[in-house]
TILODREN-659658 format. One record per residue (C-alpha): x, z, y; residue number from 1. Coordinates in steps of 0.02 Angstrom, whole numbers. Layout:
REM TILODREN-659658
X Z Y NUM
...
REM end
This chain:
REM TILODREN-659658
0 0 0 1
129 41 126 2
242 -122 68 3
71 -212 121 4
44 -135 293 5
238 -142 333 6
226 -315 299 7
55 -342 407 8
178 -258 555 9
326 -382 505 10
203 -538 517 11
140 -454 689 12
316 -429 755 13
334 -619 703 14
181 -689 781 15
232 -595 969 16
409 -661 948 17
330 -845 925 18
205 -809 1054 19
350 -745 1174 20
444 -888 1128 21
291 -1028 1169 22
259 -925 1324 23
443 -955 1397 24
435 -1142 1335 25
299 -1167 1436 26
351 -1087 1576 27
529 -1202 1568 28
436 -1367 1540 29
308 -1303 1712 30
450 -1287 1796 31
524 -1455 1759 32
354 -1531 1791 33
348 -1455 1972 34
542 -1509 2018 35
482 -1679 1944 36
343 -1681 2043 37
433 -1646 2201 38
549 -1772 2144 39
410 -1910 2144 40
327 -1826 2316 41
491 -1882 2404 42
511 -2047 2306 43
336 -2087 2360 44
360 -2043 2557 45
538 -2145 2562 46
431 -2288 2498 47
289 -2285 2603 48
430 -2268 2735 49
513 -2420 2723 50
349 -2514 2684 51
291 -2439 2841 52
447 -2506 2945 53
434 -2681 2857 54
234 -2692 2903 55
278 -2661 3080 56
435 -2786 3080 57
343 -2899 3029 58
187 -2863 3138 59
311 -2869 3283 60
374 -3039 3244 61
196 -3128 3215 62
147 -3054 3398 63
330 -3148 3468 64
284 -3320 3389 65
103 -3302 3434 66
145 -3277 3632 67
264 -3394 3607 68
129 -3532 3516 69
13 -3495 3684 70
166 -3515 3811 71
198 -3683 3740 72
11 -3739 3703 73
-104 -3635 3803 74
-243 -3780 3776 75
-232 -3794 3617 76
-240 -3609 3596 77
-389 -3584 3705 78
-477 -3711 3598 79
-434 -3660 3424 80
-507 -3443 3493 81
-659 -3535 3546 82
-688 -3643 3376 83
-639 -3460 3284 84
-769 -3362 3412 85
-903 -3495 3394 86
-875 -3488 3180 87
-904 -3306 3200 88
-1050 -3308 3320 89
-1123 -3402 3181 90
-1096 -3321 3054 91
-1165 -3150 3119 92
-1320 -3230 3160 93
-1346 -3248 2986 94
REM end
């Protein structure tokens, strides 16, 4: 009887040293998912950086050739907002 209830303690002992063990796994592998995480926060902002800086670039240089389009043609401009205005007027009559 006592082999039986020393050996019930044994398998107890056991079970909190795996449950111990599990418990500071998991706690490793959350704190690799959290430096990973911030990892891929700061990955994410450089990115949307730079795609940022190449929207405006490019932004920037469609306004130069578009002044520069209405400097050399200013006719030809005026005509081609109206046709654009006049497709639009008709349009949200519909």
């Amino acid at each position: 009887m006592a082999e039986k209830k020393l050996a019930a303690v044994g398998a107890e002992t056991d079970a909190e040293a795996r449950t111990a063990s599990a418990q500071a796994e998991l706690e490793a592998q959350i704190a690799d998912l959290r430096t990973e995480i911030a990892r891929l926060t700061e990955t994410v902002s450089a990115i949307s950086t730079g795609a940022k800086a190449v929207v405006q670039g490019e932004a920037e240089l469609m306004t130069a050739r578009v002044r520069e389009r209405v400097r050399e043609e200013p006719i030809s401009s005026l005509l081609t907002i109206a046709g654009v205005a006049f497709l639009f007027g008709l349009l949200a009559r519909r």
